[in-house]
C-alpha positions as CSV (number, residue, x, y, z in Angstrom):
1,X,129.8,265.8,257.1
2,X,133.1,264.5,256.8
3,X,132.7,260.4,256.0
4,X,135.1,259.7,258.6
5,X,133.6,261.5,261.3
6,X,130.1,260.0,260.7
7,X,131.6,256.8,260.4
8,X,133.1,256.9,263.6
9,X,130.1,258.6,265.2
10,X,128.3,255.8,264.3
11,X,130.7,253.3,265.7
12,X,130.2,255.6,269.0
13,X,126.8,254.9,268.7
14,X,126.8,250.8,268.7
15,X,129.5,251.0,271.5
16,X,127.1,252.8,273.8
17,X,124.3,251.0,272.7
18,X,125.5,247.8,274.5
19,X,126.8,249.3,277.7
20,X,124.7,249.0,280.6
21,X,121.4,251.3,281.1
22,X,123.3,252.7,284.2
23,X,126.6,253.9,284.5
24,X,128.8,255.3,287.2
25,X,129.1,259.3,285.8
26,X,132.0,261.4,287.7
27,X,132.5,265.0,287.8
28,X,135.7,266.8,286.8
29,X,137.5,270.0,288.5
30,X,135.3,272.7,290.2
31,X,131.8,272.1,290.2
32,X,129.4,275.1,289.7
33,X,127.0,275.7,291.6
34,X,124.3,272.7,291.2
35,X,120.5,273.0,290.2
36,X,118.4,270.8,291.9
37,X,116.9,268.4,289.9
38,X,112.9,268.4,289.3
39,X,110.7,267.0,291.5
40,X,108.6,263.2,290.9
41,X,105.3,263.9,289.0
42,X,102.2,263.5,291.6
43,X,101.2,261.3,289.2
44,X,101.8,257.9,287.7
45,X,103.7,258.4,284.0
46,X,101.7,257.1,281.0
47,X,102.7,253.3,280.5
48,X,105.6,252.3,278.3
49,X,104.7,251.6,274.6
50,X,106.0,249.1,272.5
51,X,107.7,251.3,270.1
52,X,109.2,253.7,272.3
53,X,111.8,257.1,271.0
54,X,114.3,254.8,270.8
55,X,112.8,252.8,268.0
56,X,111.4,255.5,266.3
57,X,114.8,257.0,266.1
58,X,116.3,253.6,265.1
59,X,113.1,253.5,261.8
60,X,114.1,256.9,260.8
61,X,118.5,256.2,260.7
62,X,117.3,253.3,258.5
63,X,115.1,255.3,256.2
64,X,117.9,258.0,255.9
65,X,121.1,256.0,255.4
66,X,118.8,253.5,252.2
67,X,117.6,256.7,251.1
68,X,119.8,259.0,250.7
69,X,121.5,259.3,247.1
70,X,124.4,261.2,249.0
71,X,125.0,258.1,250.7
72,X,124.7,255.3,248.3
73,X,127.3,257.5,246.5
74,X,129.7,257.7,249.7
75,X,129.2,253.7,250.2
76,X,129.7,253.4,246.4
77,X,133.2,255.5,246.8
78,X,134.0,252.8,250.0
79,X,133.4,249.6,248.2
80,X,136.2,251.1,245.2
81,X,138.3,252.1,247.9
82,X,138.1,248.8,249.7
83,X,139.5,246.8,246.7
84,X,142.3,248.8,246.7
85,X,143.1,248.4,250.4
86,X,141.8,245.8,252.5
87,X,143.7,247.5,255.7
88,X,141.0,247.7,258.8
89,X,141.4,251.3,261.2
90,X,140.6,251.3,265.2
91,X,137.6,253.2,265.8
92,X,136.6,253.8,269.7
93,X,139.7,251.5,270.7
94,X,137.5,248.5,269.1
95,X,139.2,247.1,265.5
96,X,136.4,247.5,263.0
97,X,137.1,245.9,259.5
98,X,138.1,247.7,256.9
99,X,135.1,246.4,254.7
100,X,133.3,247.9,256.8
101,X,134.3,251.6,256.7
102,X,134.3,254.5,254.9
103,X,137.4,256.1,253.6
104,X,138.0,259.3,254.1
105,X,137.6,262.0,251.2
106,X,140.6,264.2,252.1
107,X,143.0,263.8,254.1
108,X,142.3,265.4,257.9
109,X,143.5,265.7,261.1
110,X,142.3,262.7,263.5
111,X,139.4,263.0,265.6
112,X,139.9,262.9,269.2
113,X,139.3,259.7,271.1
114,X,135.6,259.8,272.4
115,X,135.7,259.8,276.2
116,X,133.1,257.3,278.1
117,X,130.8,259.1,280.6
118,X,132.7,257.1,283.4
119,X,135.5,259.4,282.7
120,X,134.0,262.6,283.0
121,X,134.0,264.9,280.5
122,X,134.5,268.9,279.9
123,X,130.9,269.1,280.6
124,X,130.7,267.5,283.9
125,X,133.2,269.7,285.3
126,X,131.3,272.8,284.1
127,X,127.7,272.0,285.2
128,X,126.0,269.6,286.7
129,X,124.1,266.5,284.8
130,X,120.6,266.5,285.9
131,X,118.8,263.1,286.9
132,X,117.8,261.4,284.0
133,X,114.4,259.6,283.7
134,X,113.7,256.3,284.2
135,X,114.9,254.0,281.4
136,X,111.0,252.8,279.9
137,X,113.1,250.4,278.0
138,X,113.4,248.2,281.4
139,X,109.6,248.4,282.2
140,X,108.2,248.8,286.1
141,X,107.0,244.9,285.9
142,X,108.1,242.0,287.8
143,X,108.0,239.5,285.2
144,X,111.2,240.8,283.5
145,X,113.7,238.3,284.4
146,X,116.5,238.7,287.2
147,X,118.5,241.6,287.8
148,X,121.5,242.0,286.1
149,X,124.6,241.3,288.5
150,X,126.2,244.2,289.8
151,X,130.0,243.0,288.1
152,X,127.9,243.4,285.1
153,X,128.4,247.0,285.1
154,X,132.3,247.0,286.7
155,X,134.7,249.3,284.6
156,X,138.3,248.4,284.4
157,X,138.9,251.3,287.0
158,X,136.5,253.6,289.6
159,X,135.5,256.8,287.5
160,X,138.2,259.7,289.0
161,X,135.3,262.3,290.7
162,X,134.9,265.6,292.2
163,X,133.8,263.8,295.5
164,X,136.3,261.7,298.2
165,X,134.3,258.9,299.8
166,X,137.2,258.3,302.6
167,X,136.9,261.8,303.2
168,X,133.5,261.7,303.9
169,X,133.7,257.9,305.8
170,X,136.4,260.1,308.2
171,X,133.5,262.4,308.7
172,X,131.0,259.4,309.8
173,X,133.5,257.2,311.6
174,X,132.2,257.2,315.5
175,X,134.4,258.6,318.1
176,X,135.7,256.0,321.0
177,X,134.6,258.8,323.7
178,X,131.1,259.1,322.2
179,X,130.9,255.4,322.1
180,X,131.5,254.9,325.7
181,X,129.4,257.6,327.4
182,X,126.2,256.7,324.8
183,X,126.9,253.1,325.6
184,X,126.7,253.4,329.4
185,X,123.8,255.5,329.3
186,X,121.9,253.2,327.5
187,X,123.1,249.6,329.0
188,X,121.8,251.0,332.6
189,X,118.6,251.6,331.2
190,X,118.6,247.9,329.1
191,X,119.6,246.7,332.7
192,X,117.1,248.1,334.5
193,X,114.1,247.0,331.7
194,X,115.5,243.6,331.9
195,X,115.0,243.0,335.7
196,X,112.0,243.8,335.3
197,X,110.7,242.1,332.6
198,X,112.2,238.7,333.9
199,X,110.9,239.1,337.8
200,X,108.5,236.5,338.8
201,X,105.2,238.3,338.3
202,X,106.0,238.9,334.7
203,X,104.5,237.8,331.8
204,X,107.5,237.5,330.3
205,X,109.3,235.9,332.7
206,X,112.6,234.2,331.1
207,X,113.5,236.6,328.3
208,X,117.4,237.3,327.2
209,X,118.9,239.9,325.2
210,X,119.7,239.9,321.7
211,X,122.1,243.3,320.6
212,X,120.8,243.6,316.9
213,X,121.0,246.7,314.7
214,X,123.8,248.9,313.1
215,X,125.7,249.8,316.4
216,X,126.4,246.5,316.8
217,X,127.2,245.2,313.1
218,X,129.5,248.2,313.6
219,X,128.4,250.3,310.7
220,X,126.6,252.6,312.7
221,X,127.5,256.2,311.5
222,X,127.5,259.8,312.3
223,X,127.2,259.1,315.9
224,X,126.1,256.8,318.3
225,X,122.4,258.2,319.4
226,X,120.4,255.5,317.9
227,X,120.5,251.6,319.3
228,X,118.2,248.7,318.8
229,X,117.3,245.9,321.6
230,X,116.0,242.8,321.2
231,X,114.2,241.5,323.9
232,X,114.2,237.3,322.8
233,X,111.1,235.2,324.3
234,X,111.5,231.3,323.5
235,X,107.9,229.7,323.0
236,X,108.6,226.1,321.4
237,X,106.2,223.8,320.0
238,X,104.4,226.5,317.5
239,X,102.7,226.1,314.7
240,X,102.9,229.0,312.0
241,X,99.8,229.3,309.4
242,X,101.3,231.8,306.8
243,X,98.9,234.8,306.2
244,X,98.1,235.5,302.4
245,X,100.9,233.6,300.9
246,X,103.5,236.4,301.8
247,X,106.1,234.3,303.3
248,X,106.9,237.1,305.9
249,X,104.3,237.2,308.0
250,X,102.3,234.5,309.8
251,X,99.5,233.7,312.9
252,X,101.3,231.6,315.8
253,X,99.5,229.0,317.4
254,X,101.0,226.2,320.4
255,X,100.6,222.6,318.8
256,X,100.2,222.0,323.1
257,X,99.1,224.6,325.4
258,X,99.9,223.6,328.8
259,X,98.2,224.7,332.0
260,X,100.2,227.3,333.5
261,X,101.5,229.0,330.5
262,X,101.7,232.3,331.3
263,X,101.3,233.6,327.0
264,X,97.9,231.8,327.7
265,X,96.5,235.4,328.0
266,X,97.0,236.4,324.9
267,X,95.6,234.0,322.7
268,X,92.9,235.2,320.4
269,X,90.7,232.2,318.8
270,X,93.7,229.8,319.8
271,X,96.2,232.6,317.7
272,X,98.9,234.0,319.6
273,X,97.4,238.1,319.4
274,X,100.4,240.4,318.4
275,X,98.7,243.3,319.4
276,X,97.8,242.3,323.2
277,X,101.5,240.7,323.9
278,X,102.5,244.2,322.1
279,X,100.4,246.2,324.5
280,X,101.4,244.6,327.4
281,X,105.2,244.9,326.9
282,X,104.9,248.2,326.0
283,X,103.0,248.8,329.3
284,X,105.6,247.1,331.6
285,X,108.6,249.5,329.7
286,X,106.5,252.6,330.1
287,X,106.0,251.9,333.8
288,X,109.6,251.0,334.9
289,X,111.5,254.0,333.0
290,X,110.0,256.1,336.0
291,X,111.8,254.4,338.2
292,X,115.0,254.6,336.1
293,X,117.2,257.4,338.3
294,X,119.7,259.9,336.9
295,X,118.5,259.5,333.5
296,X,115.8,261.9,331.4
297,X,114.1,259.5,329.6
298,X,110.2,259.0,327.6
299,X,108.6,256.8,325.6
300,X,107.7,258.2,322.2
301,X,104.0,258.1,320.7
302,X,102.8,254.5,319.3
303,X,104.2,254.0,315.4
304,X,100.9,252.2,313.0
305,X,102.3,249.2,312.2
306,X,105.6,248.8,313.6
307,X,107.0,246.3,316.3
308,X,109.2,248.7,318.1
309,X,108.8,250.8,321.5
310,X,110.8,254.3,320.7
311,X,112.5,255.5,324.3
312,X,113.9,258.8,323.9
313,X,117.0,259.3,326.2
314,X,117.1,262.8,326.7
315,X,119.6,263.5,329.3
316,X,122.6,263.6,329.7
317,X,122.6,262.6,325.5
318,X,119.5,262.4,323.1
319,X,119.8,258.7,322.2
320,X,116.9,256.6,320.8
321,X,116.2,253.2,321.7
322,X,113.9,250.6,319.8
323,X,113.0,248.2,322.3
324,X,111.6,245.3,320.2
325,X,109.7,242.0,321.6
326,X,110.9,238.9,319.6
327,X,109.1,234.9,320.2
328,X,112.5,232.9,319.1
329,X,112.0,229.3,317.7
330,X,114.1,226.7,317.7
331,X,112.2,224.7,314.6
332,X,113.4,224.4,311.3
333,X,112.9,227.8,308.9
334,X,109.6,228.2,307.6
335,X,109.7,226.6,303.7
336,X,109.3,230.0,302.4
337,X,113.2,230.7,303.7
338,X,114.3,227.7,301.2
339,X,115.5,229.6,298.4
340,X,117.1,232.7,300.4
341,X,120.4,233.5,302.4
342,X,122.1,233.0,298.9
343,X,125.8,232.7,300.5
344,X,126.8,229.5,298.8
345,X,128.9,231.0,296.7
346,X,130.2,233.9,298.9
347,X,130.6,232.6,302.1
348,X,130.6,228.8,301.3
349,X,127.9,226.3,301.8
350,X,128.7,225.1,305.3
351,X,128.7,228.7,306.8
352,X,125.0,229.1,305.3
353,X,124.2,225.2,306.7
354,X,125.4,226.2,310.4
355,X,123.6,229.5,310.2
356,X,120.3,227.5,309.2
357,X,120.9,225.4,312.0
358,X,120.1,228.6,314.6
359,X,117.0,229.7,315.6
360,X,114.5,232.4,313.6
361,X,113.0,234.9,315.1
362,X,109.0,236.4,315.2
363,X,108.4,240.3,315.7
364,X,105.1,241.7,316.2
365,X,105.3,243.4,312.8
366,X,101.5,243.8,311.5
367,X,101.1,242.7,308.3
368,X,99.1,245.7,305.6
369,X,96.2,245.7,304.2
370,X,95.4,247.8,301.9
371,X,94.9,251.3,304.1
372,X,94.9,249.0,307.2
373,X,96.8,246.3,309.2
374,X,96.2,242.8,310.1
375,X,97.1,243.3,313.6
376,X,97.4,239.6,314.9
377,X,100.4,238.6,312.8
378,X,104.2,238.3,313.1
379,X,107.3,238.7,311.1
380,X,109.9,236.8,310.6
381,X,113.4,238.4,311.2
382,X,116.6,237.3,310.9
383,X,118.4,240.4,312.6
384,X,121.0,238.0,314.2
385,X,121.9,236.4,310.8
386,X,121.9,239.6,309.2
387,X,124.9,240.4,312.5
388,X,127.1,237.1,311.6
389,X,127.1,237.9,307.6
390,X,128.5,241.1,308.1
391,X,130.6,240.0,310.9
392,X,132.4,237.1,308.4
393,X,132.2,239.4,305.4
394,X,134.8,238.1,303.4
395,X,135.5,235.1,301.7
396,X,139.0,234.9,303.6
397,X,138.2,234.2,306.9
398,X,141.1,237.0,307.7
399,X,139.4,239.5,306.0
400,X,139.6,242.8,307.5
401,X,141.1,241.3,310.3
402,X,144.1,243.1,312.1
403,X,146.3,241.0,310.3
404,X,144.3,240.4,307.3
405,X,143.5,242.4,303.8
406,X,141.1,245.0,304.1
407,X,138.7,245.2,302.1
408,X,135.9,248.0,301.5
409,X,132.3,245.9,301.9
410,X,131.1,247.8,305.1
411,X,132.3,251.2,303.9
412,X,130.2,250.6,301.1
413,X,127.3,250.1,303.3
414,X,127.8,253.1,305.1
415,X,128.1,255.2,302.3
416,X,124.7,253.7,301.1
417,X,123.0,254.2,304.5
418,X,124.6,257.5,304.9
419,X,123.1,258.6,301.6
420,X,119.3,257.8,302.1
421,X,119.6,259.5,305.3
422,X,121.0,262.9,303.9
423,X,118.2,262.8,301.0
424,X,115.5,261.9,304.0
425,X,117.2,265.0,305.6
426,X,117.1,267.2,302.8
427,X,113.2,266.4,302.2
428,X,112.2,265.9,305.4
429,X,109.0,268.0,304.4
430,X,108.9,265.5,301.7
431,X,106.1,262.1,302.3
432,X,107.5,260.3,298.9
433,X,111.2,258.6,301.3
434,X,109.0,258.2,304.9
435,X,108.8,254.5,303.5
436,X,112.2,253.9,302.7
437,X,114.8,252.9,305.5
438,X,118.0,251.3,306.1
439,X,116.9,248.1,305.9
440,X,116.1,248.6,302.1
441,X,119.8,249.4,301.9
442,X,121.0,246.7,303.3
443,X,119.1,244.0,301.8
444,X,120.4,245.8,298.1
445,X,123.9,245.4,299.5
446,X,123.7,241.7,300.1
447,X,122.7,241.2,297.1
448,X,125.2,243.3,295.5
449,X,127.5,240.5,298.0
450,X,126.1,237.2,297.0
451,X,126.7,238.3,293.2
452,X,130.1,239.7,293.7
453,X,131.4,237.4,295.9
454,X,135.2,237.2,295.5
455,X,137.1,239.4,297.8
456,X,139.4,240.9,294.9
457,X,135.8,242.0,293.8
458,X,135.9,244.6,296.9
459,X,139.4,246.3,297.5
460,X,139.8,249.1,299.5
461,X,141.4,251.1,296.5
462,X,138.6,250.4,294.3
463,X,136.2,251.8,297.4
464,X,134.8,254.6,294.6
465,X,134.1,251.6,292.1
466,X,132.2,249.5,294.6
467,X,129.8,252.6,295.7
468,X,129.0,252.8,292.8
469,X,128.1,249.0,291.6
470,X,126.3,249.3,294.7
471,X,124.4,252.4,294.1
472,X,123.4,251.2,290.7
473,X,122.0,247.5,291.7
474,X,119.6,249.4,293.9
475,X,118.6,251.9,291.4
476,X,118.2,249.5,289.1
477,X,116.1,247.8,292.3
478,X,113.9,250.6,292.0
479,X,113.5,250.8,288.5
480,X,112.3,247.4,288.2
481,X,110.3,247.6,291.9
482,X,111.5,244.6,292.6
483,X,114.1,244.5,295.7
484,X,113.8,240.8,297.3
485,X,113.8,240.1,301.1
486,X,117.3,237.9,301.1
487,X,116.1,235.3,303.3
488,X,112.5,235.4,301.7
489,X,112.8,235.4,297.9
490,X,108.7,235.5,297.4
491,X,108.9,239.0,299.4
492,X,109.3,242.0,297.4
493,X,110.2,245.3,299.4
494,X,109.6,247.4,296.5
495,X,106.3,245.6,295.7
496,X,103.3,248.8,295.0
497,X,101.4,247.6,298.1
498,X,104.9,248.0,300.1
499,X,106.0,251.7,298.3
500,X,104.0,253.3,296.0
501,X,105.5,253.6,292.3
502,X,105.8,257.6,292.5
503,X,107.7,257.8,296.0
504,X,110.4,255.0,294.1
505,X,110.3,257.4,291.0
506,X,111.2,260.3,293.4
507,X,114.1,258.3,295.6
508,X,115.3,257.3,292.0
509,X,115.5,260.2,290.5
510,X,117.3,262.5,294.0
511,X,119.9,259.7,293.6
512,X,120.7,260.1,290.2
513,X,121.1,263.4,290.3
514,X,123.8,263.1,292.9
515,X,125.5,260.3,291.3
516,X,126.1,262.6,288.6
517,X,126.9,265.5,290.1
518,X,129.3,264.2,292.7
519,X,127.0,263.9,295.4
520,X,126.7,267.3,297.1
521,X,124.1,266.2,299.8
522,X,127.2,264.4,301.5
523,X,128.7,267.8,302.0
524,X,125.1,269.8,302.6
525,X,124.4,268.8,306.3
């Protein structure tokens, strides 16, 4: 081989060798038709060794270059060469010393500038790029260190692909007529569940409304048929005994219990039972959608584990409700909270001060245990929080106003959501994404927020970019298993006894093959 070209090929090889693990690949011209990439293994992959391909390769590139008498004599032909002139050549756009480098033997036509994957190549606009395995080199543990910050892997300039994410946003963005008629249909029905719940003979007498959800974050996509209602119950002077050292999920207790209290009911050996003020919430609702007129509605079958009761609007739209019981406290956030809501630096340290300052919520989330459920705890949410952030998104506090810079934060997000939900439609036969939602999304893009922070960091041309540093924090997320709760650091989403490692291995591996194909499942359904 010429001297020159393995000289350069080499260079090639160190530049690669520091760039990120994961990088944004786009595809070129007409895409053939695409292979579907291979399903996860039913079975967990043998664990990494120490000296993995990599440094095997590494041991034997050493042995060849000291050993080779070829070699020595090519090297031996530099160093003359180099005395003569001391002149240093641009390899791969980096300036490399000529002291370092091999001249070449003859003159020969210059090789053609390698092109970076980001860029696309002849290949990627020939076939598709099947989804690679998961890097061993970053191990499945959670004693690895942080995750790297998304601007770690930002490129100069979004990678030009086959795929046009405003085309597809255009495609998601919800119709003003759809909006209205879904959003009458439902607040009749929130109406008439709200009378009732806050009558006199009611257990939960004195509830108010708390709008939570995508619909009303406004990145709701596709169309408006799904909604979530809070239904807020304020019960002060609690005392919460964390369960197992999770820092999600805890018993309630009163510190007092006066007489006359009508949660008296429920308690269970002094603990406030989630299950029983589940149960009888979910009895009131089922009884007063009978009386609901003009409207085809049912309550869907009992989820394991969940906090929600499903109502299935059927008439004159399909549009599913989550009606969701919340016990709102006005204390100070439990100490597990401390280290979260990581805003300082986005949104400013007052902003994250007043937002301590309001109240946390409790769902009647049942905490897992092993194959069963502790059914007597709650979960802390911070739905409402979760509403304001993406509400003041920007560091400007005219950002994305009418008068303001746009910028391309909740397009993101709805690319992200959109996403998982094609790949959960494409395997819907498929158990290995039943435990992966939305929420998983959005907890990957604050992250993605609080390490990117600056608005210039999220401009609406760069939208292709910032999909992309978005889609690679959470693969990286579920390389790693390790995806923190934002507002409860100790809490891993992507811990095993949340999501098993082989349904993480199988999300990981559908996304990477559509990363690098130009995601076709955007266009499938």
């Amino acid at each position: 081989m010429d001297p020159r070209r393995r000289k350069a090929t080499r260079s090639a090889s160190k530049v690669g060798a520091a760039a990120p693990e994961v990088l944004a690949h786009a595809v070129k011209g007409p895409r053939a038709e695409l292979s579907e990439p291979s399903a996860a293994p039913r079975a967990a992959r043998p664990p990494t060794q120490k000296c993995g391909p990599a440094g095997a390769a590494g041991a034997r590139r050493k042995e060849s270059a000291v050993g080779s008498p070829e070699r020595r004599q090519v090297r031996a032909r530099g160093a003359r060469a180099r005395k003569a002139s001391p002149a240093a050549d641009e390899v791969e756009g980096q300036r490399v010393p000529a002291a370092k480098q091999e001249p070449p033997a003859a003159p020969r036509p210059p090789l053609p500038r390698t092109r970076s994957r980001r860029e696309g190549g002849e290949r990627s606009s020939r076939e598709p790029r099947a989804a690679s395995e998961p890097a061993e080199g970053l191990g499945l543990g959670l004693g690895l260190g942080p995750l790297p910050p998304a601007s770690s892997f930002r490129q100069e300039r979004p990678a030009p692909g086959a795929w046009k994410p405003r085309a597809v946003l255009e495609k998601l963005r919800l119709r003003r007529q759809e909006i209205s008629e879904a959003a009458e249909v439902v607040n009749r029905v929130v109406d008439c569940l709200s009378r009732r719940l806050q009558s006199d003979e009611s257990e939960f007498r004195g509830v108010s409304l708390l709008r939570t959800g995508s619909y009303y974050e406004h990145v709701k996509i596709s169309a408006p048929n799904e909604f979530d209602i809070m239904f807020k119950l304020e019960v002060p002077r609690i005392q919460l005994e964390e369960y197992c050292k999770t820092g999600a999920y805890y018993f309630v207790k009163f510190k007092r219990n006066p007489k006359g209290n009508p949660l008296s009911q429920f308690l269970e050996d002094e603990k406030l039972s989630a299950s029983k003020m589940l149960s009888k919430f979910r009895k009131i609702i089922k009884e007063e959608i009978k009386n609901i007129q003009a409207t085809d509605i049912i309550m869907e079958k009992k989820k394991r584990g969940s906090p929600a009761i499903t109502l299935l609007i059927r008439k004159p739209k399909e549009i599913s409700v989550d009606i969701i019981l919340a016990l709102e406290s006005k204390s100070s956030w439990p100490a597990s909270t401390q280290e979260g809501l990581p805003i300082s630096h986005w949104l400013g340290t007052k902003v994250k001060t007043n937002l301590r300052r309001q109240p946390f919520y409790l769902v009647p989330k049942h905490a897992k245990e092993g194959n069963y459920f502790q059914e007597e705890t709650w979960r802390l949410s911070f739905s409402h929080i979760e509403k304001d952030l993406l509400k003041s998104h920007g560091q400007s506090k005219t950002c994305c106003e009418s008068d303001g810079v746009k910028c391309c934060r909740k397009d993101c997000l709805k690319l992200m959501k959109y996403l998982l939900e094609q790949l959960k439609t494409k395997f819907g036969n498929r158990k290995e994404l039943d435990k992966f939602c939305s929420y998983h999304v959005k907890t990957a893009f604050f992250h993605v927020c609080t390490q990117d922070p600056q608005d210039s960091h999220w401009q609406a041309k760069d939208l292709e970019l910032c999909f992309d540093n978005c889609v690679t924090y959470f693969l990286h997320c579920l390389k790693k298993e390790q995806l923190k709760h934002y507002f409860i650091p100790e809490f891993n989403l992507f811990s095993r006894d949340q999501i098993d490692k082989i349904s993480k291995e199988f999300l990981l591996q559908q996304i990477e093959y559509e990363r690098n194909n130009g995601f076709p499942v955007f266009h499938e359904f």
